[in-house]
C-alpha positions in Angstrom: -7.6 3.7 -19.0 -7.2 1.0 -15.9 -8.1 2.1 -12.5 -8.3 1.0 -9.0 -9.1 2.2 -5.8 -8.0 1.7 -2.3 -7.5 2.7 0.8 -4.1 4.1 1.9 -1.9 1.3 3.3 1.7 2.4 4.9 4.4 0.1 3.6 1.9 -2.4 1.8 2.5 -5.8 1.0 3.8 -6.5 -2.3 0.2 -7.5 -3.6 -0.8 -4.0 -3.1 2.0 -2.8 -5.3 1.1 -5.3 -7.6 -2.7 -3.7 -7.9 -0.9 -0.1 -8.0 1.3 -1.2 -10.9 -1.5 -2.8 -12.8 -3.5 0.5 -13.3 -2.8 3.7 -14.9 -4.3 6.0 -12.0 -4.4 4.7 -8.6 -7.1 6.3 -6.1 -6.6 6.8 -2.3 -9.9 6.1 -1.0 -9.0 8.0 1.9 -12.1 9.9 2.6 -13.9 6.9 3.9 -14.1 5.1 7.8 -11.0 5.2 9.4 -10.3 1.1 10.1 -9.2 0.3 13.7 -6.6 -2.4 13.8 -6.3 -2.7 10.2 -3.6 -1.9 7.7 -3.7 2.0 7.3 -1.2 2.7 10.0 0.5 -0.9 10.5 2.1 -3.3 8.1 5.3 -6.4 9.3 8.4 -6.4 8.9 11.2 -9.1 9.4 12.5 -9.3 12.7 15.0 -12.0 13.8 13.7 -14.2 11.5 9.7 -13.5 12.4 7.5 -11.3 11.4 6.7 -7.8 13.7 4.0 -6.3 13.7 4.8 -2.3 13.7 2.2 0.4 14.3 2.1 4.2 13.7 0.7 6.0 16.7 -2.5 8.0 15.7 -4.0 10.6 17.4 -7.7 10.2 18.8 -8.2 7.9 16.1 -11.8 6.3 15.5 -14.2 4.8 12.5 -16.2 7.8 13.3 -13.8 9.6 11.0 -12.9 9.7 7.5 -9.2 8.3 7.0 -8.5 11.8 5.9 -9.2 13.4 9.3 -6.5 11.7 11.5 -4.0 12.9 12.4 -0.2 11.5 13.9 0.4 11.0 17.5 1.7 14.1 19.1 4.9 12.8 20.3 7.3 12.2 17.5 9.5 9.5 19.2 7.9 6.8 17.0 9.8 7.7 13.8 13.2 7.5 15.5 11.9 4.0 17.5 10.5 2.7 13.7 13.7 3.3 12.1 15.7 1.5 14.7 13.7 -1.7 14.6 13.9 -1.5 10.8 17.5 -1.0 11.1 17.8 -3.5 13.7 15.9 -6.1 11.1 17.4 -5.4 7.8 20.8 -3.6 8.8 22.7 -6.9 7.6 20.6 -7.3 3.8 22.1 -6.7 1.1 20.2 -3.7 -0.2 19.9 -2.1 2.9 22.9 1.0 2.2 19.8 1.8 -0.2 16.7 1.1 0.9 17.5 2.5 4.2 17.3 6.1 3.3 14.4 6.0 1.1 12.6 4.4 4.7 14.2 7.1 6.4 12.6 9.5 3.7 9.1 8.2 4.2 8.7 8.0 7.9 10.5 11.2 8.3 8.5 12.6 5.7 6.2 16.3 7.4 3.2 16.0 7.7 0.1 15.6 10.7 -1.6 13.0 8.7 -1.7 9.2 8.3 -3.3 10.2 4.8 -0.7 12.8 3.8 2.2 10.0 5.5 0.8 7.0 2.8 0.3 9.2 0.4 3.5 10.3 0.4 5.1 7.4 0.9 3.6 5.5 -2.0 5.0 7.9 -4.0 8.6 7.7 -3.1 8.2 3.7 -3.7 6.7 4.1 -6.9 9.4 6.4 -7.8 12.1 3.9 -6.5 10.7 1.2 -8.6 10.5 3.3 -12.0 6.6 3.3 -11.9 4.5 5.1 -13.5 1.4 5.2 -11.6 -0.8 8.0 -11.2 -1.8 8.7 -7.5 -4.9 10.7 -6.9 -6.4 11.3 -3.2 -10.5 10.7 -3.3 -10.4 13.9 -1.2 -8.9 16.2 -3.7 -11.3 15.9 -6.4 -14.2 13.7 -6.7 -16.5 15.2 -4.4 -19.2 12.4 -4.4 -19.0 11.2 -0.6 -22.6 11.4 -0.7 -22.5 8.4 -3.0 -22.0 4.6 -1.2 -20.6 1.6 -2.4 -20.4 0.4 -5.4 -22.4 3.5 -7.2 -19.2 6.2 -5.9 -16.9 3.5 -7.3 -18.5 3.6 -10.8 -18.8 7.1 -10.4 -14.9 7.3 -9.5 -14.6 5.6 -12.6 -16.6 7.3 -15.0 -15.1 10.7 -13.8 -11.8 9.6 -14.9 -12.8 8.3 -18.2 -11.7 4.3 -16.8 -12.6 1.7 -19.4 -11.2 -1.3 -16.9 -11.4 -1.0 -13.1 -9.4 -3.8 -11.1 -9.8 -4.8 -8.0 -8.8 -6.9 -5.1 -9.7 -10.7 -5.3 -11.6 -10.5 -1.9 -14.3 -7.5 -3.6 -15.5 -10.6 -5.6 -18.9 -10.9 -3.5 -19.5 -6.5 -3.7 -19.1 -6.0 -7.1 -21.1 -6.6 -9.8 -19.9 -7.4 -13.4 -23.0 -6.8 -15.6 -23.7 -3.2 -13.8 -19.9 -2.4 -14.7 -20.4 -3.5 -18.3 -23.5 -1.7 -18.8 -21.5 1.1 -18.0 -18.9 0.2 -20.3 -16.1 -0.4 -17.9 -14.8 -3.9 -17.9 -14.4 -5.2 -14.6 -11.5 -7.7 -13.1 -10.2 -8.8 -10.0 -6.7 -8.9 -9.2 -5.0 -12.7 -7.0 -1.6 -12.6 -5.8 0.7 -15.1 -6.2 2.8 -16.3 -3.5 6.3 -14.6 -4.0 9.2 -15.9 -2.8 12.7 -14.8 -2.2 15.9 -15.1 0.2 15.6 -13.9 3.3 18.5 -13.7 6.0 17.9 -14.0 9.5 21.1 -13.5 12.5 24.1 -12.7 10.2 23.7 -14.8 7.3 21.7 -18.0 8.0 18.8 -18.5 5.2 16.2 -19.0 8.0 12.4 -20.3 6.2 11.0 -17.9 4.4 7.9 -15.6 5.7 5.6 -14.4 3.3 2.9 -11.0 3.2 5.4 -8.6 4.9 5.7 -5.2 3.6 7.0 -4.2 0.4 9.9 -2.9 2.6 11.4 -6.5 2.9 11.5 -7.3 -0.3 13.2 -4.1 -1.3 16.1 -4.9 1.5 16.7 -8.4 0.1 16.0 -7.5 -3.9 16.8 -5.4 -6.3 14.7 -3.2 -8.4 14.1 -5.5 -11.4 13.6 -8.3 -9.1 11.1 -6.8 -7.3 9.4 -5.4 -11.0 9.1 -8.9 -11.7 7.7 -9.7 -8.7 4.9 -7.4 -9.3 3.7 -9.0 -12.6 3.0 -12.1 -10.2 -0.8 -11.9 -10.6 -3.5 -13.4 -12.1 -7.1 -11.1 -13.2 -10.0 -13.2 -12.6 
């Protein structure tokens, strides 16, 4: 069984996707340091033919708390003020009659939590694409916050019987191969390729394209086997 673990990201980049859809079960670390300024509550989108940086207001957020423990702004203007600038970016692509209410789905989706609000949305994309991914929050069941680094990740990994762990290409310095072997996990690291595809930008002008935006913009200018393929753009090192 193939495993990975990571933090939740909201609308991740298509090389997140590609490390969900390499593994059989796929583990939100969210019960670790919340990350100011970093990709739990923010991802881009294409706007005008640039990238836009979007953020989900938190509430009383701080890396003195575990990802787990905070909570949505109080004021829920932001999902209506989201879905406009995503409609106002993608309402002219050509997968956008169905894309757009699966986004509606996700941001709209109940919850208090930036944790239950990835969670949740990785889901609905996972179904969207016909994956098969199991997702498991590190809060639910592993109870071994007590353990640090890499020791909790090869615990992670021996709780769920994993025989190959995979992880992001830029872990290569934290993790160490012969301690994962002696364990009898096998232990890769996952490199994006650069994916490419048409983008529009006012009306239907091809503008140059922009690369690492969310998942999101792929789905509005793809369809689903495209973007299948597109997640098999990897190489393990």
């Amino acid at each position: 069984m193939t495993l990975a673990i990571m933090q939740p990201y909201f609308l991740p980049y298509i090389g997140y996707m590609q490390l969900m859809s390499a593994v059989d079960t796929f583990v939100l670390y969210d019960d670790v340091a919340f990350i100011n300024r970093g990709w739990i509550n923010r991802n881009k989108v294409l706007i005008n033919g640039q990238e836009y940086l979007f953020t989900v207001p938190l509430k009383d957020a701080s890396q003195n708390k575990r990802i787990n423990e905070v909570k949505l702004a109080d004021d829920p203007k932001w999902r209506s003020k989201l879905l406009k600038t995503i409609e106002q970016g993608y309402r002219k692509a050509p997968y956008y009659g169905v894309v757009m209410p699966l986004t509606e789905k996700v941001v709209n989706f109940a919850t208090d939590s930036i944790a239950g609000l990835v969670h949740n949305s990785l889901v609905e994309l996972n179904q969207y694409l016909g994956l098969t991914t199991r997702l498991v929050a590190s809060s639910s069941i592993y109870e071994n916050v007590h353990l640090k680094a890499q020791e909790r990740i090869l615990d992670i990994c021996r709780q769920e019987g994993a025989t190959r762990y995979i992880n992001p290409i830029g872990g290569v310095e934290l993790y160490d191969k012969p301690t994962f072997e002696q364990a009898g996990i096998e232990l890769n690291f996952i490199k994006a390729k650069r994916v490419t595809y048409p983008q529009l930008s006012r009306g239907t002008q091809p503008t140059d394209f922009v690369p690492w935006l969310s998942v999101l913009d792929a789905l509005m200018f793809c369809d689903v086997p495209t973007v299948r393929a597109m997640l098999g753009e990897y190489e393990l090192v």
